[in-house]
Phi, psi and omega in degrees: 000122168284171197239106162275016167282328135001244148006264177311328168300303166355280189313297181331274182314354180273295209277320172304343182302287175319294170314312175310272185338333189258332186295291192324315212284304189294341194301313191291336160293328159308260190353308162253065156089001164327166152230132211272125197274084192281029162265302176316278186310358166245017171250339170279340180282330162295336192282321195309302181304313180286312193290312191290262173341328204227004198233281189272000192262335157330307159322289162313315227282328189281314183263320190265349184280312155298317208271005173265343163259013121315307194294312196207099177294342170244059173234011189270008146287317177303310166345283196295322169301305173300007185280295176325274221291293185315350182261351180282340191322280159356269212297322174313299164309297171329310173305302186311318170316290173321312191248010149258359184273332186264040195243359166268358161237162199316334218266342190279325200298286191344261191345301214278330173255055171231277190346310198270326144329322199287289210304312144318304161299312235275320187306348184254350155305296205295306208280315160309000159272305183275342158291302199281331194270303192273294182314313172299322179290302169342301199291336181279326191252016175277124177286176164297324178308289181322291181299324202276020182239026159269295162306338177275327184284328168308322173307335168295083201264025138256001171318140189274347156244009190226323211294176191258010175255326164323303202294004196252311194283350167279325159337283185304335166288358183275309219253012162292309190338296173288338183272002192259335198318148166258159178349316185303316207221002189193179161321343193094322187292152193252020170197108152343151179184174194225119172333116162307144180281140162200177149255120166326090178291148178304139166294078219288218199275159161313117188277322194206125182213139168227117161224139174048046193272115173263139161219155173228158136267103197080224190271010189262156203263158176245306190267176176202086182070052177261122154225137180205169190231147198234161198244146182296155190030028173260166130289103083014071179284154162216134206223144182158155171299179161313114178091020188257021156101041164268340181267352160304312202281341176286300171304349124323303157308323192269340181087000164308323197245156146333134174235068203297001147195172187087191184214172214216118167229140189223117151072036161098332202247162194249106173289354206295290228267333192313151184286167200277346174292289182309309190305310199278336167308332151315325178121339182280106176252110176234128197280134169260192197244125178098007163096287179039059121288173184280062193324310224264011172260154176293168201289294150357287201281341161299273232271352168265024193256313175322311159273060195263324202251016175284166155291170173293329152327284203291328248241285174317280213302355175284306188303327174296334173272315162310330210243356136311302157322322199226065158324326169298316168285349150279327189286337180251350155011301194255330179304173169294145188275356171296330161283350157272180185269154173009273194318296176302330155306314194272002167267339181280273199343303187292273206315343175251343148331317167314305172340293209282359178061051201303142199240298182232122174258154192228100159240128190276092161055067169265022171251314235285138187077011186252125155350130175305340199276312190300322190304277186345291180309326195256339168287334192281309160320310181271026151268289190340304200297295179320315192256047152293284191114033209247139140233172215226118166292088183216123195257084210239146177246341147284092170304328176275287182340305191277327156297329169291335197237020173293168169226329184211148187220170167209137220250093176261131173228128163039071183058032174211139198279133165245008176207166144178137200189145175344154174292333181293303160304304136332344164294319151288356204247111152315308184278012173275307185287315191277350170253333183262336198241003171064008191275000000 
């Protein structure tokens, strides 16, 4: 039986893994004569401080750490060490504080980026304990009974410390992070910002049904008798290797690629024949995989290409929004969109899809090609979208990532849908996890 308390430590220890990485990476760049950007280091000391100190290390300690020194009285020394180090957590930070704060002068930048060395081992020190030692055991000597009294509290979205509205103000402290990051390791922005807000809408009527939709190139058939339906506010993953006809298949939906059968019907109306400019006047908007932006026009003038079928009203109140969301992109407004980096293209991307007041978003692979700290950041954004109610189309080759944060997926092999179930259920599909998930 999986556990998502499990799981979700998991997940946890992946993005601190991850994060750690971006640190080593800036340390070295201090060292040799950078100068460290004490806004960035204090939204990182803060999510560290908050999320770790006050969110996941609080978590083991209360749920998996007793009932695991039941279970197996011989983890209760690695326990009390990994005990130690979470009460060290604090006291760490402090330091880091402490040697950023003396870190504007030449003599100080050494000292603060060996600090920021300490903090890196120690995280890969921690989380190689409990990925290689504590966590294997966990899955094995936990009963069904242990998880599912694991599991209510996560399940719990008003626990006043675990619950899922907590884990959402820990979110936002992720995504200062990323908007503060520097160029190396991040967006890029020099102003902080906050995700737009909404409440999750109910799921309503079929938003998008696709049956029995063929497209070919030449004689080749690429998609073959595909269908699926997608429900007003859901997210919808499609997952499958290379080349087995998911970016055929968006482009089919968008009116881009040909549709030599079946029908395409969106929001009620039989879409098949229609041109891909009336389907997006329609509500269909899609980030395409490798971003394709517009380099030598400024970024701005991307997202207002996005809203060629909006008023002008709609047109401002769009740009206001985007550039809440993404702050970076006001702040880069007037540049060529060619200059920004990876990470910041694909935030141009998503923003000019928004741009167009998408009814249905089609997204092609937005992780692809991105620094881990960015993947994260972009998955963080489409939960945002989701408890919106916007619904999503999202076409991913991190097959967990996109399941994880799913309501329903489908499993494409070589043009033809071969599975499909809730992302939780797919998640679960021996032959999903051993062709997509590496387990």
């Amino acid at each position: 039986m999986r556990s998502l308390t499990l799981r979700t430590i998991t997940d946890e220890h992946r993005n601190q893994w991850q994060l750690g990485h971006a640190l080593a990476d800036l340390a070295e760049e201090i060292e040799h004569g950078a100068q460290p950007d004490a806004r960035f280091f204090e939204a990182v000391f803060t999510y560290i401080d908050e999320y770790s100190n006050h969110m996941h290390n609080p978590r083991e300690e209360a749920l998996l750490f007793g009932l695991l020194r039941e279970r197996d009285p011989s983890l209760i020394p690695l326990i009390d060490e990994l005990s130690l180090e979470h009460l060290d957590g604090a006291s760490l930070i402090a330091r880091l504080r402490a040697a950023l704060a003396e870190s504007h002068s030449e003599a100080g930048r050494p000292l603060f980026a060996e600090a920021l060395r300490e903090l890196v081992a120690e995280i890969r020190s921690h989380i190689g304990k409990e990925e290689g030692k504590l966590m294997p055991r966990a899955h094995k000597v936990l009963t069904a009974e242990d998880i599912a009294k694991l599991d209510a509290v996560l399940a719990d979205a008003d626990h006043p410390q675990f619950g899922t509205k907590r884990q959402a103000e820990f979110r936002e402290l992720y995504h200062r992070v990323v908007n503060l990051a520097p160029e190396s390791v991040g967006l890029g922005g020099s102003t902080a910002g906050q995700l737009m807000r909404g409440a999750a809408a109910p799921v309503r009527e079929s938003v998008l049904t696709v049956r029995g939709v063929e497209s070919c190139y030449g004689r080749i058939r690429a998609i073959k008798e595909i269908s699926l339906e997608i429900r007003g506010g859901e997210l919808v993953a499609l997952v499958g290797a290379n080349g087995a006809g998911k970016t055929t298949l968006l482009r089919a939906i968008s009116g881009v690629q040909p549709v030599v059968a079946g029908t395409i019907i969106f929001d009620g109306e039989d879409i098949t024949q229609l041109s891909p400019d009336r389907r997006v006047g329609l509500g269909i908007c899609q980030v395409p995989e490798g971003r394709q932006v517009f380099g030598p026009l400024t970024v701005e003038d991307n997202l207002r290409l996005g809203a060629i079928t909006q008023s002008k009203g709609r047109l401002v109140v769009g740009l206001e929004r985007v550039y809440e969301t993404f702050p970076v992109l006001k702040e880069k407004r007037l540049l060529p969109a060619g200059t920004l980096s990876g990470g910041q293209q694909q935030m141009l991307s998503i923003g000019r899809a928004l741009m167009g007041r998408p009814k249905l978003l089609l997204l092609d692979e937005p992780s692809m090609g991105l620094a881990p700290l960015l993947v994260e950041e972009v998955f963080n954004v489409v939960r945002t979208l989701k408890s919106q109610g916007m619904t999503i189309f999202l076409v991913e080759q991190n097959a967990y990532a996109a399941l994880e944060i799913a309501d329903r997926g489908y499993v494409m092999e070589t043009g033809s849908i071969t599975l499909t179930g809730t992302g939780q259920e797919l998640l679960d599909n021996e032959q999903v996890r051993a062709a997509y998930l590496g387990i």
